[in-house]
PDB file of N, CA, C, O and CB in Angstrom:
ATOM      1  N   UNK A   1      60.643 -50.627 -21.332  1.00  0.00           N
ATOM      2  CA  UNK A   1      59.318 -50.129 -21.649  1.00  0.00           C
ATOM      3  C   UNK A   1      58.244 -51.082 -21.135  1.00  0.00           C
ATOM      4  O   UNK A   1      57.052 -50.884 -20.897  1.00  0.00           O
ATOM      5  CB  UNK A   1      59.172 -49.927 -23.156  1.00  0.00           C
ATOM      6  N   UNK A   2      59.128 -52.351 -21.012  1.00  0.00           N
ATOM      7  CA  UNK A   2      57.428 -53.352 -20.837  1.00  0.00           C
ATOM      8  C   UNK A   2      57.689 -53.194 -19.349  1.00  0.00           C
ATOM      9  O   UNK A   2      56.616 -53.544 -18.858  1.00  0.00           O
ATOM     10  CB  UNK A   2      57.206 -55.506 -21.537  1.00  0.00           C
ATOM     11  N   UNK A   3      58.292 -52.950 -18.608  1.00  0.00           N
ATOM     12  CA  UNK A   3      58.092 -53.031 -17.201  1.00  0.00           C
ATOM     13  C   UNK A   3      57.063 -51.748 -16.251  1.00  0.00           C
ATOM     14  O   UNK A   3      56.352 -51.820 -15.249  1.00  0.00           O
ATOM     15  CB  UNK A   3      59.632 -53.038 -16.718  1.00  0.00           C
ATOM     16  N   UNK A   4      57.556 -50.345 -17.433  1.00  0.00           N
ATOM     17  CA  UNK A   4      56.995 -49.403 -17.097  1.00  0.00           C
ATOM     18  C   UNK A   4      55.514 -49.768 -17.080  1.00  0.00           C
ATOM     19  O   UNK A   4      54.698 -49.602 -16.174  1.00  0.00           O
ATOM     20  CB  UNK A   4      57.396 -48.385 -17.847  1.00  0.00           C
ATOM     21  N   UNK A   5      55.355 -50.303 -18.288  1.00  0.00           N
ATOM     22  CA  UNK A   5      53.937 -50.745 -18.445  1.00  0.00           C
ATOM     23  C   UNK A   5      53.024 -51.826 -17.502  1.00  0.00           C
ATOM     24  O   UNK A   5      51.835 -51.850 -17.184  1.00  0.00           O
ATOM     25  CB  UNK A   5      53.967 -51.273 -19.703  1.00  0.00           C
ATOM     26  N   UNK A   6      53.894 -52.487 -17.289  1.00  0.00           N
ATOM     27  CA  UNK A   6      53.500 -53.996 -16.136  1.00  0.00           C
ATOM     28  C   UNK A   6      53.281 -52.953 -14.703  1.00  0.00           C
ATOM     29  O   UNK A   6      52.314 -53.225 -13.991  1.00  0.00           O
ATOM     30  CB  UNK A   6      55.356 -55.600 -15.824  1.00  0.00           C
ATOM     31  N   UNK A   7      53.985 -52.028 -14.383  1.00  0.00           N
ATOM     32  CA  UNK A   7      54.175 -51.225 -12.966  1.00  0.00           C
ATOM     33  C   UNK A   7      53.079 -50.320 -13.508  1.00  0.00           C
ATOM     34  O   UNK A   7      52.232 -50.422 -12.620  1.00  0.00           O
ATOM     35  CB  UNK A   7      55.877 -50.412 -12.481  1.00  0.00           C
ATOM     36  N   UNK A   8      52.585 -49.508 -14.410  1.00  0.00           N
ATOM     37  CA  UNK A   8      51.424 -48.743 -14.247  1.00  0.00           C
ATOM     38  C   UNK A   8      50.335 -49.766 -14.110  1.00  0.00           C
ATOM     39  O   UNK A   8      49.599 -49.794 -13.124  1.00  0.00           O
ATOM     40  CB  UNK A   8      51.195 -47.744 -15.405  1.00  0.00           C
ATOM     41  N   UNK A   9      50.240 -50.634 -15.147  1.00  0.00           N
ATOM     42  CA  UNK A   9      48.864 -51.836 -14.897  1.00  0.00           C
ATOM     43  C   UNK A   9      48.535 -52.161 -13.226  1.00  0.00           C
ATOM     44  O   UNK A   9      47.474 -52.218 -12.605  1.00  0.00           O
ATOM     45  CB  UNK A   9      49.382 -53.635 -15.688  1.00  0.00           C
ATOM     46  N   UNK A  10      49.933 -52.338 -12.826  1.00  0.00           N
ATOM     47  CA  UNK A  10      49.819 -52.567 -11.646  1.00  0.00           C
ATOM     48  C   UNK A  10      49.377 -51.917 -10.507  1.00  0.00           C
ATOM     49  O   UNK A  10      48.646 -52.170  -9.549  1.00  0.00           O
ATOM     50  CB  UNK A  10      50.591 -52.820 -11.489  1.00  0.00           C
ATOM     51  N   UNK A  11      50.235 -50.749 -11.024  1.00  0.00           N
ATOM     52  CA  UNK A  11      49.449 -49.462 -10.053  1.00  0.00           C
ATOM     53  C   UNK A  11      47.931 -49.001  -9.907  1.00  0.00           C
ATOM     54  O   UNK A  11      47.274 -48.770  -8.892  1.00  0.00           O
ATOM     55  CB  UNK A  11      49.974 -48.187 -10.509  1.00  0.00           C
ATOM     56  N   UNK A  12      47.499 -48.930 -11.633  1.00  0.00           N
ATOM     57  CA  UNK A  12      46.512 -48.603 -11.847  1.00  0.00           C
ATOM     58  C   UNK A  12      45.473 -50.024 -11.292  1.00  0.00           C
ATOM     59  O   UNK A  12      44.298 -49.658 -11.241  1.00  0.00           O
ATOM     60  CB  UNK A  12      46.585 -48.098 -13.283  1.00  0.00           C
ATOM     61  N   UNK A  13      45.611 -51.177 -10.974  1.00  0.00           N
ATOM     62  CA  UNK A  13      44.566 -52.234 -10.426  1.00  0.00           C
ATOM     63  C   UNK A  13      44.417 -51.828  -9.127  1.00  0.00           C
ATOM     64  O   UNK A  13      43.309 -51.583  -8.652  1.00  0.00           O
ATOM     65  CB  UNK A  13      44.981 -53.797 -10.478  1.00  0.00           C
ATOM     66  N   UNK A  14      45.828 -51.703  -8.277  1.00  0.00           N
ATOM     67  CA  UNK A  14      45.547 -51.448  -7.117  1.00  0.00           C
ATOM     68  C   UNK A  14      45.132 -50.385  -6.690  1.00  0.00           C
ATOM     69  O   UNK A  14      44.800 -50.444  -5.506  1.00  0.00           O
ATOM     70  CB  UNK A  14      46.267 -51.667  -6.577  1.00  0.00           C
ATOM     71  N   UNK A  15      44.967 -49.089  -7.333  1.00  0.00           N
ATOM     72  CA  UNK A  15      44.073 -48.021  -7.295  1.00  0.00           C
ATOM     73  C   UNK A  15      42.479 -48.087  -7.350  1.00  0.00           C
ATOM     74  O   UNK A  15      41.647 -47.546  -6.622  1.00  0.00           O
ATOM     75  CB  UNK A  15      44.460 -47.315  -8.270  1.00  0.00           C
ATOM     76  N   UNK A  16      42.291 -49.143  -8.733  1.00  0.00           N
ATOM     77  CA  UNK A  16      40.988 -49.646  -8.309  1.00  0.00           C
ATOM     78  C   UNK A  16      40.397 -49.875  -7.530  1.00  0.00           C
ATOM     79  O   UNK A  16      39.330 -49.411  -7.129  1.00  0.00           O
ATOM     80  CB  UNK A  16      40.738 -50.254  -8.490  1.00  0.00           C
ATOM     81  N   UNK A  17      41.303 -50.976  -7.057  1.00  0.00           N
ATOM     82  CA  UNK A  17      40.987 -51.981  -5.892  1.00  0.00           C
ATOM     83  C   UNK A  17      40.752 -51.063  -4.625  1.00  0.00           C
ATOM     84  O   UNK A  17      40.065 -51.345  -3.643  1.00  0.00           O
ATOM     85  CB  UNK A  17      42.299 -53.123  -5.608  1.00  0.00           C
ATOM     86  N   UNK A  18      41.359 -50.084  -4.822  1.00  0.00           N
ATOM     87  CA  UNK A  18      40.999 -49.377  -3.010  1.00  0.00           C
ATOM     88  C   UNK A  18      39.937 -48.235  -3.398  1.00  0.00           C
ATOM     89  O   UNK A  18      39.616 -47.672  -2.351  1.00  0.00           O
ATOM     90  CB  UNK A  18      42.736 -48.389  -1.970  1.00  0.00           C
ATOM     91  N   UNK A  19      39.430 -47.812  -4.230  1.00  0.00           N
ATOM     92  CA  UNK A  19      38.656 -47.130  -5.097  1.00  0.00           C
ATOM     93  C   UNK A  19      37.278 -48.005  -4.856  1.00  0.00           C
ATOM     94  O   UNK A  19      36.502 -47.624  -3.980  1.00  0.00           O
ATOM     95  CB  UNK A  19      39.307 -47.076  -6.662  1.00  0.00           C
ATOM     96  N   UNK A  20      36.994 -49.123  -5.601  1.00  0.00           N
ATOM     97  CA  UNK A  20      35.812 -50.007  -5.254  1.00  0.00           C
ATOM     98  C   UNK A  20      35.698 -50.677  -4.165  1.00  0.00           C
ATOM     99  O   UNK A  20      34.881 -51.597  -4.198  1.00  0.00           O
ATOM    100  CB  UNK A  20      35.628 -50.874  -6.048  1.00  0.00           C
ATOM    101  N   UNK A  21      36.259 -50.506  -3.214  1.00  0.00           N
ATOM    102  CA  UNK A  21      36.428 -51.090  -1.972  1.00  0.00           C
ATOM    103  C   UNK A  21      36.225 -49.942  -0.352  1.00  0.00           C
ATOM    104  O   UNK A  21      36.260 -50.140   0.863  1.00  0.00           O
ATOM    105  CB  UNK A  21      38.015 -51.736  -2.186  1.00  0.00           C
ATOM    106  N   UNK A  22      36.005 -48.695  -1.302  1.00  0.00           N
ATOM    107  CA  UNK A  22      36.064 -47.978  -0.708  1.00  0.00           C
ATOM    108  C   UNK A  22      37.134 -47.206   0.073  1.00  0.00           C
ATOM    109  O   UNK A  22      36.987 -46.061   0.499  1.00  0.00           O
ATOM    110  CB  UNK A  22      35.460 -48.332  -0.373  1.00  0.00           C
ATOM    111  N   UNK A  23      37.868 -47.717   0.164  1.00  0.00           N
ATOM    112  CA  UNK A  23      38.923 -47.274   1.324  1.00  0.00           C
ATOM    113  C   UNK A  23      39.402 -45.879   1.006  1.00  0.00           C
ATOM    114  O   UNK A  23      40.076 -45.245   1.818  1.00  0.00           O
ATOM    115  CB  UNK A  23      40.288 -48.295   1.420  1.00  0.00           C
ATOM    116  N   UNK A  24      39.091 -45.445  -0.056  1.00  0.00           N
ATOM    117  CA  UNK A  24      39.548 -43.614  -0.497  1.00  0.00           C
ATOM    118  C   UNK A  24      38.551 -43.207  -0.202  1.00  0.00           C
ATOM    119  O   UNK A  24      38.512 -42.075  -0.684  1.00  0.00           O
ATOM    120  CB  UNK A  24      39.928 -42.971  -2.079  1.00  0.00           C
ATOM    121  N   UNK A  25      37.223 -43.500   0.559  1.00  0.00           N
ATOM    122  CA  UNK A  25      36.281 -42.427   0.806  1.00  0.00           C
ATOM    123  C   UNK A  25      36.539 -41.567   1.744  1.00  0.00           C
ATOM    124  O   UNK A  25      35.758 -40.654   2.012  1.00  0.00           O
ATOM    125  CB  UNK A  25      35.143 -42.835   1.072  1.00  0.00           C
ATOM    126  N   UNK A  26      37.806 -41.778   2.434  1.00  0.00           N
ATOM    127  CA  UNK A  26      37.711 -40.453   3.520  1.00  0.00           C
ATOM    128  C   UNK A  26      38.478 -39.504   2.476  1.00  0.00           C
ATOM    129  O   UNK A  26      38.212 -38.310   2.614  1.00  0.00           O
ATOM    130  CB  UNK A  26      38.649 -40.640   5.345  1.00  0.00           C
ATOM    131  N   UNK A  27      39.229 -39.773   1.630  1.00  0.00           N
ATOM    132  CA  UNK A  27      40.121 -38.861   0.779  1.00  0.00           C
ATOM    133  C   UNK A  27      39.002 -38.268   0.026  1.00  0.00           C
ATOM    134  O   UNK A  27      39.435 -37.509  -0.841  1.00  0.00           O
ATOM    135  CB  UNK A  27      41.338 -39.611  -0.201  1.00  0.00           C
ATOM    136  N   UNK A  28      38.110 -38.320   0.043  1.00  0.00           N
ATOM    137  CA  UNK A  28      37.060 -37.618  -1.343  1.00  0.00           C
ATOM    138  C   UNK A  28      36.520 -38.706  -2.108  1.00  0.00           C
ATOM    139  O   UNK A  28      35.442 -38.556  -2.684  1.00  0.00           O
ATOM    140  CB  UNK A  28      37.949 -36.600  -2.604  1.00  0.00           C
ATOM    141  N   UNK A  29      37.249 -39.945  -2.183  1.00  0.00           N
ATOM    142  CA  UNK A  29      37.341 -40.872  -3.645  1.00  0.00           C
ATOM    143  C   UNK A  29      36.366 -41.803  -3.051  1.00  0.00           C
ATOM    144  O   UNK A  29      36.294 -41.874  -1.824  1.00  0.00           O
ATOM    145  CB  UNK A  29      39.035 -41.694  -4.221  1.00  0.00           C
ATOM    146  N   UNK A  30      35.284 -42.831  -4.127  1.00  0.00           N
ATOM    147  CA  UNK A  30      34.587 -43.780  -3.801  1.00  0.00           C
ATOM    148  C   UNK A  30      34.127 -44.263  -4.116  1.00  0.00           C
ATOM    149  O   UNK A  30      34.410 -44.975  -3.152  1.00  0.00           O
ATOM    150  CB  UNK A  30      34.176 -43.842  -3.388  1.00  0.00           C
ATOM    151  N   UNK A  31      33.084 -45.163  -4.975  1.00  0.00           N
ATOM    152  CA  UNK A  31      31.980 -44.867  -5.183  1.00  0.00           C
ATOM    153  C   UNK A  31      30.898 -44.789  -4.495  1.00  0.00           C
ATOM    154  O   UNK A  31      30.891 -44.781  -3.264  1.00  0.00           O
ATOM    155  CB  UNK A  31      31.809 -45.315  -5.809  1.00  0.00           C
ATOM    156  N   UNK A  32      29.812 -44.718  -5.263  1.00  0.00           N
ATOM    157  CA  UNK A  32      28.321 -44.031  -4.913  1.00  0.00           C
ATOM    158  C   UNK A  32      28.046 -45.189  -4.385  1.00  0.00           C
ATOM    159  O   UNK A  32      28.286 -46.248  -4.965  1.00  0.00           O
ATOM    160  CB  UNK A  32      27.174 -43.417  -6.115  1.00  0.00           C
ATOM    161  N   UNK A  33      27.279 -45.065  -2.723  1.00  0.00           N
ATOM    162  CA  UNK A  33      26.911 -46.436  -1.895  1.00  0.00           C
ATOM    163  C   UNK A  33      25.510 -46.526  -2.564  1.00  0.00           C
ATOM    164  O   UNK A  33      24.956 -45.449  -2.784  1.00  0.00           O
ATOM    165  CB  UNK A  33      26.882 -46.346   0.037  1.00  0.00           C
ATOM    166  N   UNK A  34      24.904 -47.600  -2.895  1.00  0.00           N
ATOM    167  CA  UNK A  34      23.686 -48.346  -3.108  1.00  0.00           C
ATOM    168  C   UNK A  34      23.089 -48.964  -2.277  1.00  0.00           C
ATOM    169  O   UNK A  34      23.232 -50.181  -2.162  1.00  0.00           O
ATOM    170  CB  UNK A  34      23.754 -49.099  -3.858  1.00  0.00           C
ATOM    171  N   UNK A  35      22.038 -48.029  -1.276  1.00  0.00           N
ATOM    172  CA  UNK A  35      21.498 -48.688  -0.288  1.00  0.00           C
ATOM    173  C   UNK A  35      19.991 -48.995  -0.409  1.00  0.00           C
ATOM    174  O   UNK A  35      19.762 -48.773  -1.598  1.00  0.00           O
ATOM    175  CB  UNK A  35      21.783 -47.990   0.821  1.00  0.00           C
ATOM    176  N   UNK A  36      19.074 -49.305   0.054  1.00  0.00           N
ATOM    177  CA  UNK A  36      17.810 -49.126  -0.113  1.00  0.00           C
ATOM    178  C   UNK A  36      17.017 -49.230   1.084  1.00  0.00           C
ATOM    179  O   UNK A  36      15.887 -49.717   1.107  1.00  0.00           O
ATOM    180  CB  UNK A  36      17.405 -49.927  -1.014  1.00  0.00           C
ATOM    181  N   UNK A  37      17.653 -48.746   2.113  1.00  0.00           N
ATOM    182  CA  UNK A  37      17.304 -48.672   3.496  1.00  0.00           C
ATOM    183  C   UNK A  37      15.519 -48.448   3.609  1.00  0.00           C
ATOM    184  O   UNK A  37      14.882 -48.884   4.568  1.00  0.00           O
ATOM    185  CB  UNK A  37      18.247 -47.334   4.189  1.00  0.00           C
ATOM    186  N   UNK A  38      14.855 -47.665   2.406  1.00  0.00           N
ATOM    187  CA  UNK A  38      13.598 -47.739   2.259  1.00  0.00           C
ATOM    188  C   UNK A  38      12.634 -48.547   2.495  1.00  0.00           C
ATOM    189  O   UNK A  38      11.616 -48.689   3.173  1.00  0.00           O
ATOM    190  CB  UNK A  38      13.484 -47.600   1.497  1.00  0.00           C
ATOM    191  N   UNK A  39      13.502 -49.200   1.451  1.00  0.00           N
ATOM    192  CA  UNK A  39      12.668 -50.770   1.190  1.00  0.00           C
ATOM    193  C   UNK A  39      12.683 -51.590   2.405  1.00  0.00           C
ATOM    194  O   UNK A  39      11.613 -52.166   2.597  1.00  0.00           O
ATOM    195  CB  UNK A  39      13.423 -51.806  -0.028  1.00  0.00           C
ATOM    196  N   UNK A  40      13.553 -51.795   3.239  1.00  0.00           N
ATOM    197  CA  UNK A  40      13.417 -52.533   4.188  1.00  0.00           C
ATOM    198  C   UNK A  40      12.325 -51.967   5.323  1.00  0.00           C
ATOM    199  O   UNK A  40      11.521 -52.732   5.856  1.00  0.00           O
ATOM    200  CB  UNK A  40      14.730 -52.743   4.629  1.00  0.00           C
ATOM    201  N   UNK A  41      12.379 -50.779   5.577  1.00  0.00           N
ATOM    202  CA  UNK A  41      11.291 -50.155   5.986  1.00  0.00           C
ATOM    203  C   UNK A  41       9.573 -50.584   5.903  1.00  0.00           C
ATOM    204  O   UNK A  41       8.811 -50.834   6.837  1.00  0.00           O
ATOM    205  CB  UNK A  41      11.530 -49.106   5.367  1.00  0.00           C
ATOM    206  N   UNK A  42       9.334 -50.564   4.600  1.00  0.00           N
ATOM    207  CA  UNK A  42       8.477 -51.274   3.773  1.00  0.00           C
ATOM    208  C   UNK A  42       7.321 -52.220   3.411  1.00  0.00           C
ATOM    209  O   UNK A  42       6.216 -52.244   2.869  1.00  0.00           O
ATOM    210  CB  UNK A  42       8.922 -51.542   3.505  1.00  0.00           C
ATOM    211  N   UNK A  43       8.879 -53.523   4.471  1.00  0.00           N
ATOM    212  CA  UNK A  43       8.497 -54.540   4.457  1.00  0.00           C
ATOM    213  C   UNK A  43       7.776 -54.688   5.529  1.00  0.00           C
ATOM    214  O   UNK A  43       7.925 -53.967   6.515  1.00  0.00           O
ATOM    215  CB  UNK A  43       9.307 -55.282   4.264  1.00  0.00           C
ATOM    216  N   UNK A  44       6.770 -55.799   5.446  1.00  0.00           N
ATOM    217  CA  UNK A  44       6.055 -56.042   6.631  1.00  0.00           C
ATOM    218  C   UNK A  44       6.464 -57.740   7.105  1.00  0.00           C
ATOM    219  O   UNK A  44       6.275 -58.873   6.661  1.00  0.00           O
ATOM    220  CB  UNK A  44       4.323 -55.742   6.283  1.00  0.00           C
ATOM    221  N   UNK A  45       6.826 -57.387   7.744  1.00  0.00           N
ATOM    222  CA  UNK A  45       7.459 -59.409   9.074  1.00  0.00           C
ATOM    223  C   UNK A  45       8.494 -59.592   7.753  1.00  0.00           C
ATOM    224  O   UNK A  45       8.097 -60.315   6.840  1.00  0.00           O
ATOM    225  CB  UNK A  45       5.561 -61.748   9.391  1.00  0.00           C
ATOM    226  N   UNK A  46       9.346 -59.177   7.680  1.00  0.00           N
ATOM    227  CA  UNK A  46      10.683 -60.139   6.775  1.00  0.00           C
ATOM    228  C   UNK A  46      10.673 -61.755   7.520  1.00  0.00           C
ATOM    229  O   UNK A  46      10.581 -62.897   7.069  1.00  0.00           O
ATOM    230  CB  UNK A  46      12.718 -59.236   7.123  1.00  0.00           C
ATOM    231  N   UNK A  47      10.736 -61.495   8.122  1.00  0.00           N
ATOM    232  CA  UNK A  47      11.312 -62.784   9.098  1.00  0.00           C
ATOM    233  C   UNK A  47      10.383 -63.668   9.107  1.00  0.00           C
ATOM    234  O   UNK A  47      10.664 -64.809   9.473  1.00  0.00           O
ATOM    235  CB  UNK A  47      11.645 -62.507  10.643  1.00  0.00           C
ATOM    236  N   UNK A  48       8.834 -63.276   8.632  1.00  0.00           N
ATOM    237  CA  UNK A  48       7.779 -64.291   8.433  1.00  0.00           C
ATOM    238  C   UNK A  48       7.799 -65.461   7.490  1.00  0.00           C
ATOM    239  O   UNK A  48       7.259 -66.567   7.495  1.00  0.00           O
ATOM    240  CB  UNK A  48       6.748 -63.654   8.099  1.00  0.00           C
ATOM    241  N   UNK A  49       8.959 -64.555   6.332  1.00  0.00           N
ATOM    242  CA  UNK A  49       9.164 -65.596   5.287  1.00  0.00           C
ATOM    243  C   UNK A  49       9.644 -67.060   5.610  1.00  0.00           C
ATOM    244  O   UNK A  49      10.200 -67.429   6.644  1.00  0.00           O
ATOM    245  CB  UNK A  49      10.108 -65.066   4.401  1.00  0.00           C
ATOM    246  N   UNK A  50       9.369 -67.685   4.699  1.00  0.00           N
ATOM    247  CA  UNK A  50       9.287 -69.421   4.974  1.00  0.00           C
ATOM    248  C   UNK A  50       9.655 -70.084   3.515  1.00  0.00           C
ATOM    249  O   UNK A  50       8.593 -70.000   2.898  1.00  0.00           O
ATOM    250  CB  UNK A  50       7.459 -70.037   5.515  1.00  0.00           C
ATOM    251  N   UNK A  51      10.378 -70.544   2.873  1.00  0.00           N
ATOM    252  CA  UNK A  51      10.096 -71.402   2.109  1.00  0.00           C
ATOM    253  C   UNK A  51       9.085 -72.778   2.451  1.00  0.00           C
ATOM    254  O   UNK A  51       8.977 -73.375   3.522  1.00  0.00           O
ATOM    255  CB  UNK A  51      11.265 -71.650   1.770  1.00  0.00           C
ATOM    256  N   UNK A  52       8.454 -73.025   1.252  1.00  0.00           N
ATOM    257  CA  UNK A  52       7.756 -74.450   1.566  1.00  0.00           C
ATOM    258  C   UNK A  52       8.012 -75.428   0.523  1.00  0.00           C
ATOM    259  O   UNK A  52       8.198 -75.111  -0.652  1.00  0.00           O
ATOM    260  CB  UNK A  52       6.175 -74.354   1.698  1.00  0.00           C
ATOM    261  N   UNK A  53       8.025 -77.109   1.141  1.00  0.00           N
ATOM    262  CA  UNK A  53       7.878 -77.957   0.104  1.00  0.00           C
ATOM    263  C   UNK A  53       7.220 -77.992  -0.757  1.00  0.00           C
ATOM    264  O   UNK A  53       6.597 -76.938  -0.885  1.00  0.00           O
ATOM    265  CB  UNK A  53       7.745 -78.743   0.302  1.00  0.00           C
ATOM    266  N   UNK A  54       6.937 -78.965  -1.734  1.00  0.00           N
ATOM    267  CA  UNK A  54       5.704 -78.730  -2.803  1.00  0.00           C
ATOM    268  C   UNK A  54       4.846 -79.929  -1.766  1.00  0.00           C
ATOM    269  O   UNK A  54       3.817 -80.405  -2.247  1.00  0.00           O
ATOM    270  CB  UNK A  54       6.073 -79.229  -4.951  1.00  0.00           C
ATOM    271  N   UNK A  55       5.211 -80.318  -0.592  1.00  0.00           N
ATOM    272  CA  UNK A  55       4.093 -81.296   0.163  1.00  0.00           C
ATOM    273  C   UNK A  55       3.221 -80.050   0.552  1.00  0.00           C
ATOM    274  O   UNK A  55       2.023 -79.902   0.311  1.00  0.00           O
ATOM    275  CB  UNK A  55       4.699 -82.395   1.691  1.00  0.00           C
ATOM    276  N   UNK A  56       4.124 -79.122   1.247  1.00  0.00           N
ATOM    277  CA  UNK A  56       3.545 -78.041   1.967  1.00  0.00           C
ATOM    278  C   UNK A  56       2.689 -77.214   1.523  1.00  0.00           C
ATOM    279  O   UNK A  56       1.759 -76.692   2.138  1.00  0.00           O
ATOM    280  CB  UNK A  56       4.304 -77.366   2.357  1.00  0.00           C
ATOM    281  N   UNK A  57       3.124 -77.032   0.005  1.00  0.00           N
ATOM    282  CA  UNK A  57       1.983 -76.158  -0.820  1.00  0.00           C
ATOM    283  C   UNK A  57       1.070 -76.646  -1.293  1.00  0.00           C
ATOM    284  O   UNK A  57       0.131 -75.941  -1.661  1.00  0.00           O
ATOM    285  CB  UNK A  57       2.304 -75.521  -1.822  1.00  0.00           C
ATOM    286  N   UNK A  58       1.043 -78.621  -1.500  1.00  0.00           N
ATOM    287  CA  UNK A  58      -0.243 -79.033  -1.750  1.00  0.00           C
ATOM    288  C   UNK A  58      -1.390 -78.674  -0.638  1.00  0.00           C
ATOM    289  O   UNK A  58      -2.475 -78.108  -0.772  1.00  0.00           O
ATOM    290  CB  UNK A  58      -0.139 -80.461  -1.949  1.00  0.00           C
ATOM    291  N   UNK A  59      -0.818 -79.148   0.363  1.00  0.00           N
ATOM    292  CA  UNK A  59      -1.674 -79.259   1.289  1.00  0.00           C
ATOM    293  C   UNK A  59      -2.477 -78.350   1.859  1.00  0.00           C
ATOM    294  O   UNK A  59      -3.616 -78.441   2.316  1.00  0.00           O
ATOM    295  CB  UNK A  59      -1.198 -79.664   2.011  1.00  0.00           C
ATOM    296  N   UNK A  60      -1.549 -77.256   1.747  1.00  0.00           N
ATOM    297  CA  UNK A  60      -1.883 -75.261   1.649  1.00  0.00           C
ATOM    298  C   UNK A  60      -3.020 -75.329   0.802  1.00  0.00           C
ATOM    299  O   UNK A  60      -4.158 -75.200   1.253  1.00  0.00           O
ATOM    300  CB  UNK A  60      -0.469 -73.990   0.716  1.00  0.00           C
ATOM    301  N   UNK A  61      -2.762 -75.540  -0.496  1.00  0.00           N
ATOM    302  CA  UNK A  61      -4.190 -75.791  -1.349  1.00  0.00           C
ATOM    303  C   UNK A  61      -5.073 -76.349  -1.016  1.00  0.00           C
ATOM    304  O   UNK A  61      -6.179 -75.808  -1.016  1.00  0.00           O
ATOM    305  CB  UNK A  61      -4.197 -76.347  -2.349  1.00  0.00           C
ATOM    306  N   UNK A  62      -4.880 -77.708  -0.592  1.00  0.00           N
ATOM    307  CA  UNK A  62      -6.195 -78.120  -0.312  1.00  0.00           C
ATOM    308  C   UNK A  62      -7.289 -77.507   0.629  1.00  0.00           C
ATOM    309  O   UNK A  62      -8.509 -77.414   0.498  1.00  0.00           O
ATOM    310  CB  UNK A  62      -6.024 -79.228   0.070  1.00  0.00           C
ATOM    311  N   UNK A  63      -6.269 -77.049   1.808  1.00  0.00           N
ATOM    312  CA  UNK A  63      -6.645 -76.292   3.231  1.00  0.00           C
ATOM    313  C   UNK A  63      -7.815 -75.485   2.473  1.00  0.00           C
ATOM    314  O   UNK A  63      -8.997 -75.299   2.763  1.00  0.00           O
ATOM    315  CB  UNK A  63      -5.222 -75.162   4.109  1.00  0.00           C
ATOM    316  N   UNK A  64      -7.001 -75.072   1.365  1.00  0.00           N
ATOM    317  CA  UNK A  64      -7.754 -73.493   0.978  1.00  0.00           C
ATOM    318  C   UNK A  64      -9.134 -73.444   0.464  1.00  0.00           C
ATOM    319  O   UNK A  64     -10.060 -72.665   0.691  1.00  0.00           O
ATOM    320  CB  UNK A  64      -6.973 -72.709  -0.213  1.00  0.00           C
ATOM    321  N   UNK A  65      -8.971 -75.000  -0.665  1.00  0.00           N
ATOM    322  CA  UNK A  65     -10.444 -75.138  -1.233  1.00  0.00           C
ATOM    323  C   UNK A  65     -11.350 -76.069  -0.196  1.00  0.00           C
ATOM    324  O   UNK A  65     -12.459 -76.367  -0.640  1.00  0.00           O
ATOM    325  CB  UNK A  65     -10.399 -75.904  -2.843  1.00  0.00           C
ATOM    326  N   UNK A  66     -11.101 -76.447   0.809  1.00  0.00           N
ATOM    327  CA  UNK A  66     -12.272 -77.101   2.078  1.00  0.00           C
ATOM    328  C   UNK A  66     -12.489 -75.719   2.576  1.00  0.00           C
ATOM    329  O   UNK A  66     -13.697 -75.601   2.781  1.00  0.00           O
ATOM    330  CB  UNK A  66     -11.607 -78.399   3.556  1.00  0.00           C
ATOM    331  N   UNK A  67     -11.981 -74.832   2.806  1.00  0.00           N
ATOM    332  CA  UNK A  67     -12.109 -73.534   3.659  1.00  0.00           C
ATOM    333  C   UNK A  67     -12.980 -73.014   2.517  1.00  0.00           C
ATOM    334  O   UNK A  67     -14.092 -72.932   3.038  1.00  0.00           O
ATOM    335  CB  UNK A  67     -10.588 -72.559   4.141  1.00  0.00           C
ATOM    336  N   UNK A  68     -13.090 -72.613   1.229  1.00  0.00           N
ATOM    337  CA  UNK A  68     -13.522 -72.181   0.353  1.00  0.00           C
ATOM    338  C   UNK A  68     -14.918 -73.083   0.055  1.00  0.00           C
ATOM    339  O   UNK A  68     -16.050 -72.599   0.062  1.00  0.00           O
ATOM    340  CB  UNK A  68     -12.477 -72.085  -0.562  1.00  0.00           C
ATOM    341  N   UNK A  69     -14.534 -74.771  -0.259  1.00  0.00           N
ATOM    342  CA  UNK A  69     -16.272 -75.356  -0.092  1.00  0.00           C
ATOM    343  C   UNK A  69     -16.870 -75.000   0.963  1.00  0.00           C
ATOM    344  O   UNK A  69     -18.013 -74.583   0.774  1.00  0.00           O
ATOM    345  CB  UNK A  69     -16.541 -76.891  -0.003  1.00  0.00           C
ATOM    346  N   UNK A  70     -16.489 -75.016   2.060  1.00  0.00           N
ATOM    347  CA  UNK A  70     -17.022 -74.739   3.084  1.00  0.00           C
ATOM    348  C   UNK A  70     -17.740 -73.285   3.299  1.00  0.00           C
ATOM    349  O   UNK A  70     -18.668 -73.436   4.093  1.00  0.00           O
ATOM    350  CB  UNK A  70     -16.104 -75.005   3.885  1.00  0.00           C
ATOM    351  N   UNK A  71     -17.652 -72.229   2.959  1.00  0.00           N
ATOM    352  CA  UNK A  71     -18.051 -71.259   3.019  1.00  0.00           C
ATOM    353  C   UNK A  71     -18.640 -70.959   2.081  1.00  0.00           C
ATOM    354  O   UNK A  71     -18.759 -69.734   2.102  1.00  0.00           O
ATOM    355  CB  UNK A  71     -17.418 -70.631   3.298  1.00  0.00           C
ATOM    356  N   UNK A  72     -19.295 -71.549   0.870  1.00  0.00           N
ATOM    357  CA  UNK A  72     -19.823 -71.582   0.050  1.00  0.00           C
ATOM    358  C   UNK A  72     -21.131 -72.203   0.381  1.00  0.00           C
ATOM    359  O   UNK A  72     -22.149 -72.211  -0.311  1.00  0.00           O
ATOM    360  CB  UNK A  72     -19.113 -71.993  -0.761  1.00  0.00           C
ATOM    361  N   UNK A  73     -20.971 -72.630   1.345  1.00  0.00           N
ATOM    362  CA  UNK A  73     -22.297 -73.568   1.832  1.00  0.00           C
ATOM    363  C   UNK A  73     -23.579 -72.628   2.673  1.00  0.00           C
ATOM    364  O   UNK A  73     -24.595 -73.193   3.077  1.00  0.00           O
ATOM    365  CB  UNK A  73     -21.630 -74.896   3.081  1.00  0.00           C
TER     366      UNK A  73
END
């Protein structure tokens, strides 16, 4: 009895496994793909992105308030 049981567990993972992995989608089986092809659409310059240091963002600031006294004048 415990083997029957160890061989369905077993069966039943590797059913999963090709189930969430897709590989039964030509059979009918799959799940539902989660894309958001939209969103990328969307976006404007992905590739513009940059992380910055916190040197980089001081200095960004400062840029901002001389540009800002300055036009205040």
């Amino acid at each position: 009895m415990l083997r029957l049981t160890v061989l369905v567990l077993f069966l039943a993972n590797g059913l999963y496994l090709a189930w969430s992995q897709g590989w039964l989608r030509a059979y009918g089986f799959g799940p539902a793909q989660q894309t958001e092809s939209h969103r990328l659409g969307q976006q404007i310059k992905p590739d513009a992105i940059r992380l910055l240091s916190a040197e980089d963002e001081k200095r960004l600031q400062e840029k901002a308030r001389a540009e800002q006294a300055a036009a205040a004048l």
